[in-house]
PQR file with spaces between the fields and no chain letter, atoms N, CA, C, O and H, PARSE charges and radii, in Angstrom:
ATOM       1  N    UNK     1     186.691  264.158   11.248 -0.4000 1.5000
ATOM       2  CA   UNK     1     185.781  265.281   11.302 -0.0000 2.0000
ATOM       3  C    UNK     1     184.735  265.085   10.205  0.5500 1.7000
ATOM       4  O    UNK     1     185.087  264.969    9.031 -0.5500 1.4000
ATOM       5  N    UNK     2     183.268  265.042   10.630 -0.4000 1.5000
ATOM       6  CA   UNK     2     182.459  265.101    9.507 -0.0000 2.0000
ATOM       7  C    UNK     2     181.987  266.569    9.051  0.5500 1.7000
ATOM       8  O    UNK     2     181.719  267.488    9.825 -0.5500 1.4000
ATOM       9  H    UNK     2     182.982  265.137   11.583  0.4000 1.0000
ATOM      10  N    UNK     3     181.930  266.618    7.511 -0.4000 1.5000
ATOM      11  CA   UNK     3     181.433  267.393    7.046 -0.0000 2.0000
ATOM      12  C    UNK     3     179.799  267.454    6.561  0.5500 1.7000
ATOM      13  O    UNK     3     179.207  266.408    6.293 -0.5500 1.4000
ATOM      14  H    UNK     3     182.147  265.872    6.882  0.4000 1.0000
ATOM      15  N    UNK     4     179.279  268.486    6.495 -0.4000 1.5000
ATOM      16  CA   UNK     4     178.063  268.588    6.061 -0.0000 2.0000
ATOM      17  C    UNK     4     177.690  269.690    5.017  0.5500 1.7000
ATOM      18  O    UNK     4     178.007  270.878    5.076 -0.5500 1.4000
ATOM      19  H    UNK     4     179.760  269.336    6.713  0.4000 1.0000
ATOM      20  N    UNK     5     177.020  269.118    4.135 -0.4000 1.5000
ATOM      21  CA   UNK     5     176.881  270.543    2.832 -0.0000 2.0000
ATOM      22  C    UNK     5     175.027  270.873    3.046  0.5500 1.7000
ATOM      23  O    UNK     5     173.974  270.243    3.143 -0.5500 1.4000
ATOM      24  H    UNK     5     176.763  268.153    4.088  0.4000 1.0000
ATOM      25  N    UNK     6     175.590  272.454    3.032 -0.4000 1.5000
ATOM      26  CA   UNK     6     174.149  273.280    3.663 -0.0000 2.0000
ATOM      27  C    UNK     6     173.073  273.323    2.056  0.5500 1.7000
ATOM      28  O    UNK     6     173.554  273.848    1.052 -0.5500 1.4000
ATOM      29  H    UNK     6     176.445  272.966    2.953  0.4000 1.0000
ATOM      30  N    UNK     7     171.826  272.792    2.026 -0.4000 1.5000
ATOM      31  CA   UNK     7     171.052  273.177    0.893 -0.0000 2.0000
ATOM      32  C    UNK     7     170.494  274.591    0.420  0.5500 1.7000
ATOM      33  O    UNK     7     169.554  275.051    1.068 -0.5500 1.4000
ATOM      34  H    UNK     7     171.435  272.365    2.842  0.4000 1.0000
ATOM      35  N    UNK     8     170.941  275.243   -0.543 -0.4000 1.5000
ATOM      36  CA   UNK     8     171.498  276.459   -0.946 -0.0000 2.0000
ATOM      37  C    UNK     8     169.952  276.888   -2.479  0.5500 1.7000
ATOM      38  O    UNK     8     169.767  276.274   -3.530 -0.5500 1.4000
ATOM      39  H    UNK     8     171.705  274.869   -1.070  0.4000 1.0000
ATOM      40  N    UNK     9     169.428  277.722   -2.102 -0.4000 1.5000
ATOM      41  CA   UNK     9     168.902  277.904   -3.350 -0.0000 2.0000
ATOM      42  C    UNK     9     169.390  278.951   -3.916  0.5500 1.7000
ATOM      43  O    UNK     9     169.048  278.859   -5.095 -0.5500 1.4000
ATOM      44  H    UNK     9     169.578  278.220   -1.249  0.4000 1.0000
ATOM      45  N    UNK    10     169.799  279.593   -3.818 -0.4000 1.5000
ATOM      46  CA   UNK    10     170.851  280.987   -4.243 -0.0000 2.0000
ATOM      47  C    UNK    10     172.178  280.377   -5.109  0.5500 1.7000
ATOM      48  O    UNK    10     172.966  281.111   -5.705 -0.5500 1.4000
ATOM      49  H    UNK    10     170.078  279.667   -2.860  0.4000 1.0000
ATOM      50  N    UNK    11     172.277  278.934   -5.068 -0.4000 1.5000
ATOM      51  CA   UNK    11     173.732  278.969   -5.682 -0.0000 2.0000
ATOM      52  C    UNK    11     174.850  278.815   -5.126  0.5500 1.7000
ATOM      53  O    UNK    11     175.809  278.352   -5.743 -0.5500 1.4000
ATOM      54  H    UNK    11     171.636  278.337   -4.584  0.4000 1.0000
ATOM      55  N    UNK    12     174.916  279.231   -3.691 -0.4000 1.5000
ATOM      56  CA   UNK    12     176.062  279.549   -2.650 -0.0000 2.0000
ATOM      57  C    UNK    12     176.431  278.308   -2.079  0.5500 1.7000
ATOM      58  O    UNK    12     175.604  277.500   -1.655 -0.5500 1.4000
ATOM      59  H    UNK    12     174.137  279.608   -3.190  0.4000 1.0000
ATOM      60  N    UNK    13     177.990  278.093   -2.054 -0.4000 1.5000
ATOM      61  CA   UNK    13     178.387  277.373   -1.855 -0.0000 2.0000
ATOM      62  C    UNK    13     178.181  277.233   -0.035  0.5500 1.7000
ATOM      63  O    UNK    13     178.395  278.188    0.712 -0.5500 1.4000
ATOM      64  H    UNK    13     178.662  278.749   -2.398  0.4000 1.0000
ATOM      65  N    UNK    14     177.771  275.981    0.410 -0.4000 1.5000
ATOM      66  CA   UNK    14     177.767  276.310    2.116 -0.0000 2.0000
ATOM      67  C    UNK    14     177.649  275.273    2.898  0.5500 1.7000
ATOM      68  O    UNK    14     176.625  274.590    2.932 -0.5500 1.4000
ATOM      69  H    UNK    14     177.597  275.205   -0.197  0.4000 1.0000
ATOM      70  N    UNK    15     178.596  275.070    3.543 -0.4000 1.5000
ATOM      71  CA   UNK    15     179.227  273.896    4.408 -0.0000 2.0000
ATOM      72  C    UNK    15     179.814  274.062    5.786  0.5500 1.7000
ATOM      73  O    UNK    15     180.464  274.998    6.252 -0.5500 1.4000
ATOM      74  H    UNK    15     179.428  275.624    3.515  0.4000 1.0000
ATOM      75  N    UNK    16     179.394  272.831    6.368 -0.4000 1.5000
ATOM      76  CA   UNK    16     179.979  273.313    7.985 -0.0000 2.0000
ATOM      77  C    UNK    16     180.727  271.449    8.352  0.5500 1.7000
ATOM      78  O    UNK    16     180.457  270.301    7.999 -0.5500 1.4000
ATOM      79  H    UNK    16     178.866  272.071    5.990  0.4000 1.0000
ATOM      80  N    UNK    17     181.521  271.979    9.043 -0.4000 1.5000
ATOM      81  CA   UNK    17     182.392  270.767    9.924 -0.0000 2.0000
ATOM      82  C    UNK    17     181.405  270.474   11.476  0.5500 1.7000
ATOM      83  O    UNK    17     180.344  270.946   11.884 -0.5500 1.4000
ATOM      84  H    UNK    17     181.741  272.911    9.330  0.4000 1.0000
ATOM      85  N    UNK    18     182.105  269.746   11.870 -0.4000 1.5000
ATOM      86  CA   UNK    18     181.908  269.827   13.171 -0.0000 2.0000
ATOM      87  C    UNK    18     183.025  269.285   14.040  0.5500 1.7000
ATOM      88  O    UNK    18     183.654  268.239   13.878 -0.5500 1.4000
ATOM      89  H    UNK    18     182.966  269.362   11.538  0.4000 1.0000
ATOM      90  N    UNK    19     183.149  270.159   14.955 -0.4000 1.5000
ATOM      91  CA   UNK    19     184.389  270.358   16.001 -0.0000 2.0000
ATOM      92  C    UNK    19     183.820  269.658   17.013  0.5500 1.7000
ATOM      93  O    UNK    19     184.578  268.711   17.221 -0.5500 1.4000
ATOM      94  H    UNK    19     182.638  271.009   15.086  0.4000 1.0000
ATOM      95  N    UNK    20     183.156  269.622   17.548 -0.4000 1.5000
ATOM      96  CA   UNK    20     182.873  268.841   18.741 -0.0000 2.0000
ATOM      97  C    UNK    20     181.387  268.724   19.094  0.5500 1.7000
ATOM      98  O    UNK    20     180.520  269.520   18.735 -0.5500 1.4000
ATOM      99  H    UNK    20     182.540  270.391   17.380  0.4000 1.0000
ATOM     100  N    UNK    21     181.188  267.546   19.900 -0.4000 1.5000
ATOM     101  CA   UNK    21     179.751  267.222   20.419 -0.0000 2.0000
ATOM     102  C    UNK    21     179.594  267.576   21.994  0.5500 1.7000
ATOM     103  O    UNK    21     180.426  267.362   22.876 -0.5500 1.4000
ATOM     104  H    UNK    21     181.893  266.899   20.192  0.4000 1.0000
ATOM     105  N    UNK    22     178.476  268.096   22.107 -0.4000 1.5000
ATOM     106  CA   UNK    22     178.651  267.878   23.802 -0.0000 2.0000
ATOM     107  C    UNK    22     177.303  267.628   23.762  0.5500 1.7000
ATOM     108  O    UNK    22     176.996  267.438   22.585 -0.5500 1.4000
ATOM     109  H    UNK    22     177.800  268.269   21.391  0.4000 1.0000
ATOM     110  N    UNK    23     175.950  267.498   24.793 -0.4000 1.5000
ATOM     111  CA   UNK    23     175.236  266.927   25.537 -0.0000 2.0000
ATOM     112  C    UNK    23     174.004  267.857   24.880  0.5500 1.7000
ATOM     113  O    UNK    23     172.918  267.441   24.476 -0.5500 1.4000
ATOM     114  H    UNK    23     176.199  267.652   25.749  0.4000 1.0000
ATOM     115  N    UNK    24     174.580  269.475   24.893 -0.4000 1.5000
ATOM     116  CA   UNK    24     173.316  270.369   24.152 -0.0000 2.0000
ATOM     117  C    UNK    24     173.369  270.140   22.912  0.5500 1.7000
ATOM     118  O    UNK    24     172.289  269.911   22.367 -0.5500 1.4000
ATOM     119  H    UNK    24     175.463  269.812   25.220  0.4000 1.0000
ATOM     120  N    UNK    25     174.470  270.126   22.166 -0.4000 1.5000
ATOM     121  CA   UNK    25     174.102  269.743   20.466 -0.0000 2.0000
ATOM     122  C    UNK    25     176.037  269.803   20.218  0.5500 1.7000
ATOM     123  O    UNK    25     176.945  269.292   20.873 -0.5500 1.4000
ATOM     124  H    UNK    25     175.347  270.311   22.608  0.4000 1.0000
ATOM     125  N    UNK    26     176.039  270.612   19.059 -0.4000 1.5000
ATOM     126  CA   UNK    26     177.175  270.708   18.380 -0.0000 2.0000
ATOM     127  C    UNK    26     178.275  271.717   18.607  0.5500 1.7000
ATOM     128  O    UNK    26     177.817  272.703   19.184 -0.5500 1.4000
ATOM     129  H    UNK    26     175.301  271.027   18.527  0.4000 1.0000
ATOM     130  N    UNK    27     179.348  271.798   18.398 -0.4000 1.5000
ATOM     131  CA   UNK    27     180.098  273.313   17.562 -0.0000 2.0000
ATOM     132  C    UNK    27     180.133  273.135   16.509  0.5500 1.7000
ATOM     133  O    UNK    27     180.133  271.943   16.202 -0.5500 1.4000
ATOM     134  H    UNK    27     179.720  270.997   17.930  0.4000 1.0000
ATOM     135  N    UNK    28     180.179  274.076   15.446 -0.4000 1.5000
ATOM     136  CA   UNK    28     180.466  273.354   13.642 -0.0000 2.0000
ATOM     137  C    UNK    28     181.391  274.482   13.458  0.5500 1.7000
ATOM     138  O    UNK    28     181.688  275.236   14.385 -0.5500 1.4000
ATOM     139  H    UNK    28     180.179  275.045   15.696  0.4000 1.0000
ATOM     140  N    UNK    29     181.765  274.577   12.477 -0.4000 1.5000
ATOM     141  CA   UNK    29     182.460  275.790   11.981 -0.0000 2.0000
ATOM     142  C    UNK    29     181.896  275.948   10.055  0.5500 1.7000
ATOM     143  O    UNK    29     182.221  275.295    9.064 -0.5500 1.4000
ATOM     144  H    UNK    29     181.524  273.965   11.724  0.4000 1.0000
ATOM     145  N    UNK    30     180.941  277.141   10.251 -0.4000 1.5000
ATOM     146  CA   UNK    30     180.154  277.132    9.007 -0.0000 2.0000
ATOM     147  C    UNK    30     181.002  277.578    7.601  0.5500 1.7000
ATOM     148  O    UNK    30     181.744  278.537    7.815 -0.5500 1.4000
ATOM     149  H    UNK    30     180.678  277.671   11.056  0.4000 1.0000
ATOM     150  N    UNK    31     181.024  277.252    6.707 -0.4000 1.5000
ATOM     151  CA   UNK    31     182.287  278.198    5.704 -0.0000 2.0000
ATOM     152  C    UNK    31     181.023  278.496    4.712  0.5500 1.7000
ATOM     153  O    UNK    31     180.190  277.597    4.593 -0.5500 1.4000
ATOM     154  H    UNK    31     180.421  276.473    6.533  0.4000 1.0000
ATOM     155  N    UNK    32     180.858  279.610    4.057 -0.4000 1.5000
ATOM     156  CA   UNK    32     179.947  280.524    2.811 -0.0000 2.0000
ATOM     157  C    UNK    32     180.774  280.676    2.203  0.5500 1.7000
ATOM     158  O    UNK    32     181.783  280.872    2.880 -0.5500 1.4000
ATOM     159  H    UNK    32     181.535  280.341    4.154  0.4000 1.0000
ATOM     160  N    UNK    33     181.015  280.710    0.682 -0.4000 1.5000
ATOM     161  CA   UNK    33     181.768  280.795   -0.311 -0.0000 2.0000
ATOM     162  C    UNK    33     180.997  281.492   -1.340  0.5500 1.7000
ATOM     163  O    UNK    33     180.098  280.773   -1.776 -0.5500 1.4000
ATOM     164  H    UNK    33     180.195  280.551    0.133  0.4000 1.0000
ATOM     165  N    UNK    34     181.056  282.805   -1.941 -0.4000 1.5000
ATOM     166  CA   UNK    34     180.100  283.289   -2.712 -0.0000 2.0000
ATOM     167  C    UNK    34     180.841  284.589   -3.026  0.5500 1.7000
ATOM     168  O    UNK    34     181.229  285.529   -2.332 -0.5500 1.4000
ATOM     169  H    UNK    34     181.786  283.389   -1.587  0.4000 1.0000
ATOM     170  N    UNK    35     180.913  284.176   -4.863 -0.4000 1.5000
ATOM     171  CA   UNK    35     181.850  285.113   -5.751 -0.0000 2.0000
ATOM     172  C    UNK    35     183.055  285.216   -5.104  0.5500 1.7000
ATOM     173  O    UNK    35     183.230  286.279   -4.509 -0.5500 1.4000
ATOM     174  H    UNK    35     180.597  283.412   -5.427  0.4000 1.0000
ATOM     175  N    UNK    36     184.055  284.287   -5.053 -0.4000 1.5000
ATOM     176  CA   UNK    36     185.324  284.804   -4.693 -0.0000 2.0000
ATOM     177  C    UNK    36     185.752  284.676   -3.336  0.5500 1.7000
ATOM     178  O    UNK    36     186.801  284.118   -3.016 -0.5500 1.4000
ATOM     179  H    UNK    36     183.913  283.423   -5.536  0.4000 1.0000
ATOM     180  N    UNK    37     184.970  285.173   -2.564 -0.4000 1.5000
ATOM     181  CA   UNK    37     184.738  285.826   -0.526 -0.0000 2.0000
ATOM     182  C    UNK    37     184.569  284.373    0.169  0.5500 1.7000
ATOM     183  O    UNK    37     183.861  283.537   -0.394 -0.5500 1.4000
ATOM     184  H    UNK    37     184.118  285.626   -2.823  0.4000 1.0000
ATOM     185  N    UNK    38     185.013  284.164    1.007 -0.4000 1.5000
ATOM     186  CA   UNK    38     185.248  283.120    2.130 -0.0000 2.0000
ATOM     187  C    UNK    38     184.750  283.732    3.109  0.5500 1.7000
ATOM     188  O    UNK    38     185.256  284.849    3.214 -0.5500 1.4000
ATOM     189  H    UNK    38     185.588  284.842    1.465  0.4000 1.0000
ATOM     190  N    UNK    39     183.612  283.410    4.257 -0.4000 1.5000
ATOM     191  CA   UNK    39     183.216  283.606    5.024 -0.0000 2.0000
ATOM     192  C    UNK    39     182.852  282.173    6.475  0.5500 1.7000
ATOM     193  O    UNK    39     181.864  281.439    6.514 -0.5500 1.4000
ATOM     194  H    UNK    39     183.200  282.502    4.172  0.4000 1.0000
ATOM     195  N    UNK    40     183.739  282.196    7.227 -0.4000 1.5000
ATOM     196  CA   UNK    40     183.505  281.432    8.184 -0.0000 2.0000
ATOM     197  C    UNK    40     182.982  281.987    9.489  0.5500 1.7000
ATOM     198  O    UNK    40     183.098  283.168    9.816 -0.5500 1.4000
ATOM     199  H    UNK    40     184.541  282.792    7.196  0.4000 1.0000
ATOM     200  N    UNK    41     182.484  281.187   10.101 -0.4000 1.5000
ATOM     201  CA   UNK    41     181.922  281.605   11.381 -0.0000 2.0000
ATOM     202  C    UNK    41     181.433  280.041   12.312  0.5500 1.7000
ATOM     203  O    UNK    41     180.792  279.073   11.901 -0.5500 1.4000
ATOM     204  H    UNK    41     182.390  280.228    9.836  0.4000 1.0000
ATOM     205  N    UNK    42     182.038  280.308   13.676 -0.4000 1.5000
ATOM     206  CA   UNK    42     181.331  279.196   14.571 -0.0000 2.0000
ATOM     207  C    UNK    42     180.773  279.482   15.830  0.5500 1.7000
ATOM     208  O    UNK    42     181.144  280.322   16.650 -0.5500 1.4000
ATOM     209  H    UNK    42     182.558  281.094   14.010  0.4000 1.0000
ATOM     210  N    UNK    43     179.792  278.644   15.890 -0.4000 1.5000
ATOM     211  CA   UNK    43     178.275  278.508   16.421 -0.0000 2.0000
ATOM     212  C    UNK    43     178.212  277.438   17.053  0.5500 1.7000
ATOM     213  O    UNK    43     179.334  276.937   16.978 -0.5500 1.4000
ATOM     214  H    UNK    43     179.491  277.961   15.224  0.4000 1.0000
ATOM     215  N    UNK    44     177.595  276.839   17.594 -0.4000 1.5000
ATOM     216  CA   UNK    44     176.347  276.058   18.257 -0.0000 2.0000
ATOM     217  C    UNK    44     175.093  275.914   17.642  0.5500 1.7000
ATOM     218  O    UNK    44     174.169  276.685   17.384 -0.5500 1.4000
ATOM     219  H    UNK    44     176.683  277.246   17.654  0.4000 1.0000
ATOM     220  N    UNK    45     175.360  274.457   17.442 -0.4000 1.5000
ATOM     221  CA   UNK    45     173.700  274.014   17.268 -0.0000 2.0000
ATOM     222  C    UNK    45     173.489  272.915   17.872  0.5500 1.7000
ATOM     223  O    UNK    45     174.170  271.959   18.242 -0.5500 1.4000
ATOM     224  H    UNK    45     176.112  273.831   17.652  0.4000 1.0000
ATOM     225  N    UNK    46     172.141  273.306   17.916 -0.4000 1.5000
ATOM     226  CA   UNK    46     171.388  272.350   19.068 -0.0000 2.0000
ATOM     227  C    UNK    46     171.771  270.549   18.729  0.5500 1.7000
ATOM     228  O    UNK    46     172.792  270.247   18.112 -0.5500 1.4000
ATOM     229  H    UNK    46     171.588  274.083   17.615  0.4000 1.0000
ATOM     230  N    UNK    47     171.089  269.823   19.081 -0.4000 1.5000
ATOM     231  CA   UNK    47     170.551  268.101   18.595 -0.0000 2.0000
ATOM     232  C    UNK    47     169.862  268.522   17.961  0.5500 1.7000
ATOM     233  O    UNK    47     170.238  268.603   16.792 -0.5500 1.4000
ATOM     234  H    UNK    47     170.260  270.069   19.582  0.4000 1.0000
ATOM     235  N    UNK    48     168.083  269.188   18.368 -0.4000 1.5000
ATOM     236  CA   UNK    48     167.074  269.000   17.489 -0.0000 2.0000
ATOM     237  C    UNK    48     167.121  269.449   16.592  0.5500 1.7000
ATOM     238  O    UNK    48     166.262  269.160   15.759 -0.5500 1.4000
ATOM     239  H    UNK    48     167.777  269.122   19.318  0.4000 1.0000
ATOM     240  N    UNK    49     168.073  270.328   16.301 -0.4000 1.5000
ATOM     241  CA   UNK    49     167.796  271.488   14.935 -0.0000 2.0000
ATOM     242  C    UNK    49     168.767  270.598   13.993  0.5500 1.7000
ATOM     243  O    UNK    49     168.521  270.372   12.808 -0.5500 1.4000
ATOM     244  H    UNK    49     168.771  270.562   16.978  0.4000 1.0000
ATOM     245  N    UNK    50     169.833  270.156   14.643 -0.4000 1.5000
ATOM     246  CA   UNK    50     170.589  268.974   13.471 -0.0000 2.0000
ATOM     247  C    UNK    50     169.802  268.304   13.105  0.5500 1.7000
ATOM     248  O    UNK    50     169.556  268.139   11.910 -0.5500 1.4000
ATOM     249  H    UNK    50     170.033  270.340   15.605  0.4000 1.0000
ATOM     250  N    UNK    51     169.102  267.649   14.217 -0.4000 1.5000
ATOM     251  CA   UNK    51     168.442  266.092   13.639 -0.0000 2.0000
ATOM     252  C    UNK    51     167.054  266.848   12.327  0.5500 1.7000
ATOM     253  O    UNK    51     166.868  266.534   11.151 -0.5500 1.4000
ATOM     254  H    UNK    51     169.301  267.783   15.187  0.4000 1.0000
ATOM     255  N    UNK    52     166.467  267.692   13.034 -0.4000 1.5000
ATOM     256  CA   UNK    52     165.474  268.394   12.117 -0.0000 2.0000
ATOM     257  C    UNK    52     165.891  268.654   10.489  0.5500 1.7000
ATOM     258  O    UNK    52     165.188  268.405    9.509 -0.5500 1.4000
ATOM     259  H    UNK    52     166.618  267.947   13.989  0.4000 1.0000
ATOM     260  N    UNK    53     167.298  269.252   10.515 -0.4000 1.5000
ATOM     261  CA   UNK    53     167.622  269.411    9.487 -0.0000 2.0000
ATOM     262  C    UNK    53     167.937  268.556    8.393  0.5500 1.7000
ATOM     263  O    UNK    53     167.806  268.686    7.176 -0.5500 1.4000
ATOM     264  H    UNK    53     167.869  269.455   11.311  0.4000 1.0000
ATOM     265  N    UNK    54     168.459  267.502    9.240 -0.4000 1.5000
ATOM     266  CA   UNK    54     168.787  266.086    8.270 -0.0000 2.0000
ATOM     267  C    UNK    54     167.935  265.350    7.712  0.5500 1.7000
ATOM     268  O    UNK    54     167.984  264.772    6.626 -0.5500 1.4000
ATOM     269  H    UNK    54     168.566  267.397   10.228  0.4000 1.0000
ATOM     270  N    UNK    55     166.938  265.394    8.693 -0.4000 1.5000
ATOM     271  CA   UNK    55     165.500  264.917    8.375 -0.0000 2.0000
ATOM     272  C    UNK    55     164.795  265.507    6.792  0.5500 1.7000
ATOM     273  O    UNK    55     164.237  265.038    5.800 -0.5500 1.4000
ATOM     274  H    UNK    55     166.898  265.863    9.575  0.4000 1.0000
ATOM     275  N    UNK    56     165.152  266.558    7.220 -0.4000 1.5000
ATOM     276  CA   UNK    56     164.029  267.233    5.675 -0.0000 2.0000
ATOM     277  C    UNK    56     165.133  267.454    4.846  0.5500 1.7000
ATOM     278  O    UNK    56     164.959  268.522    4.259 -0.5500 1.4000
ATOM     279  H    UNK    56     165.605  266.939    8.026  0.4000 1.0000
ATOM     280  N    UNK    57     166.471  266.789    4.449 -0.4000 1.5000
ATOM     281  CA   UNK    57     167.036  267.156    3.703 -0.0000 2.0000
ATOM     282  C    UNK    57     168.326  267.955    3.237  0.5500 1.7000
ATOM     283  O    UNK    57     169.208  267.800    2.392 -0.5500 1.4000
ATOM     284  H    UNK    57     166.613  265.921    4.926  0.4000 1.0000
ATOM     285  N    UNK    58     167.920  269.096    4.428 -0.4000 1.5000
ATOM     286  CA   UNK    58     168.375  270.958    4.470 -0.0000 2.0000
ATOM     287  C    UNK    58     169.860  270.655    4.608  0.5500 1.7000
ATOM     288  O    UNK    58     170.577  271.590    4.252 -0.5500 1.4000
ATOM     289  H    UNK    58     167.203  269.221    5.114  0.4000 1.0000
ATOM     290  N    UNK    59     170.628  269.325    5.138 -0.4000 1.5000
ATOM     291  CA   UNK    59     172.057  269.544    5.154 -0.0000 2.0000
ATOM     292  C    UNK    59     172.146  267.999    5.124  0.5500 1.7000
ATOM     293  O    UNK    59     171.373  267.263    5.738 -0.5500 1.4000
ATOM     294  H    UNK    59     170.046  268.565    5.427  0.4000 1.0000
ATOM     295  N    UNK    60     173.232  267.563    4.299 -0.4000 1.5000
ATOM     296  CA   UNK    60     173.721  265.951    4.297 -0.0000 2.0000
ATOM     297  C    UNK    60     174.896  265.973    4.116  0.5500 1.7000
ATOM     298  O    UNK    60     175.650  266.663    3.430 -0.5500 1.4000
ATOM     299  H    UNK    60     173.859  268.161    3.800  0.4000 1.0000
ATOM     300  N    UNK    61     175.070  264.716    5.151 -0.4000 1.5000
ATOM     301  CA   UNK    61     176.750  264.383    5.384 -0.0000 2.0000
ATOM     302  C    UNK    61     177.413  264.156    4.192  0.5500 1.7000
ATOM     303  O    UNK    61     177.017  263.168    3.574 -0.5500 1.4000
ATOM     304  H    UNK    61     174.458  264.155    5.709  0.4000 1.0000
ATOM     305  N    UNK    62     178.679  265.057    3.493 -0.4000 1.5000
ATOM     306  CA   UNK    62     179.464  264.604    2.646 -0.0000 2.0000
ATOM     307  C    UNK    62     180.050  263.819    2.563  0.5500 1.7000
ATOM     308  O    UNK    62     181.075  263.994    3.222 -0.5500 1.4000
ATOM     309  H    UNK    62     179.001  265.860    3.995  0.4000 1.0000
ATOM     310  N    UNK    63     180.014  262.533    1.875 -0.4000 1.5000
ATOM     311  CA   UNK    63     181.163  261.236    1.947 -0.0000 2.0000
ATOM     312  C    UNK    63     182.558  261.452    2.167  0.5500 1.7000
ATOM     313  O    UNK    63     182.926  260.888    3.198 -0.5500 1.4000
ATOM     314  H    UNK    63     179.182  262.392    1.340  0.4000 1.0000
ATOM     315  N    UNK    64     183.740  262.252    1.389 -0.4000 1.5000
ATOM     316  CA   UNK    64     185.044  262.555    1.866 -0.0000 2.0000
ATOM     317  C    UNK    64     185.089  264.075    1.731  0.5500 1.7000
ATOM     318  O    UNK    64     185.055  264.914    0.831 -0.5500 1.4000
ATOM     319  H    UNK    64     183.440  262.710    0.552  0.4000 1.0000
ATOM     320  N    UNK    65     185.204  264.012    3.402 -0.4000 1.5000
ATOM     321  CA   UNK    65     185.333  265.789    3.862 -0.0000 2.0000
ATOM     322  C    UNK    65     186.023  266.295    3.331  0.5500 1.7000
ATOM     323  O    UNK    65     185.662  267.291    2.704 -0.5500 1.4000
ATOM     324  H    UNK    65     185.232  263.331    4.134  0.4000 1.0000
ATOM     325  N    UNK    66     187.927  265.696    3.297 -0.4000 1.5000
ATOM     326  CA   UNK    66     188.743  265.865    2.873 -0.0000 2.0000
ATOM     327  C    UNK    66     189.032  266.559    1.306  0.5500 1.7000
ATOM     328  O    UNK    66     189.750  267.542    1.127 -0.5500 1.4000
ATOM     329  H    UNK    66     188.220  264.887    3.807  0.4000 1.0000
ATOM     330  N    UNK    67     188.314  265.822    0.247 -0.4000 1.5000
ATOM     331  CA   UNK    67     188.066  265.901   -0.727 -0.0000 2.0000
ATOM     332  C    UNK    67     187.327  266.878   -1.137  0.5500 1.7000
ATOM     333  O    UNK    67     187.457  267.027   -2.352 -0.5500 1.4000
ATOM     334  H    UNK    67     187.731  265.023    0.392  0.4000 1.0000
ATOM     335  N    UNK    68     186.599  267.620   -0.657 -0.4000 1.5000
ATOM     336  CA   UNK    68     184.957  267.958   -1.274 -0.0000 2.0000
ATOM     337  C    UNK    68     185.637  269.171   -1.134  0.5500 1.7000
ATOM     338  O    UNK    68     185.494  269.632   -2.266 -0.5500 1.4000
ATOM     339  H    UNK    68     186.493  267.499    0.330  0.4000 1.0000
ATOM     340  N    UNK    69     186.266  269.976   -0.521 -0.4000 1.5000
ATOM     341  CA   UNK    69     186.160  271.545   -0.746 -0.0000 2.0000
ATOM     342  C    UNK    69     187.851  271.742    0.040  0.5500 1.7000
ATOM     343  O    UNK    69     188.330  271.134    0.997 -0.5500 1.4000
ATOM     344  H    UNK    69     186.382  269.601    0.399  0.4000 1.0000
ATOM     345  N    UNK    70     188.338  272.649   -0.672 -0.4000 1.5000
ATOM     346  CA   UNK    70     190.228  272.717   -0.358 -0.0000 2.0000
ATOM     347  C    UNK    70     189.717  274.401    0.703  0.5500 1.7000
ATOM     348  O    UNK    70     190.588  275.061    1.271 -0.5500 1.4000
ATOM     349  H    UNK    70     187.948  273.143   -1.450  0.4000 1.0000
């Protein structure tokens, strides 16, 4: 499973997995971490809005998913 860490100017911790690929884009499962509170939620995202995002930066693949956040 790859992980991805969301670019945060607030400070907030924010990361999403991804569960599966299909043909329109993604499922991820997003996790927000801020003061204490765990907040997950899953979605759909497109291809273009991934690829868009990677492009300018806004989210990059974490080297060990495993590792990076318990």
């Amino acid at each position: 499973m790859k992980r991805y860490s969301v670019k945060s100017r607030t400070g907030k911790i924010e990361f999403f997995d991804i569960l599966s690929e299909s043909d329109e884009g993604f499922r991820i499962r997003l996790t927000k971490l801020n003061e204490g509170s765990r907040r997950i939620i899953e979605e759909t995202m497109s291809k273009s809005l991934f690829d868009m995002c990677v492009k300018s930066g806004y989210i990059f693949e974490l080297e060990n998913a495993s590792a990076s956040v318990a």
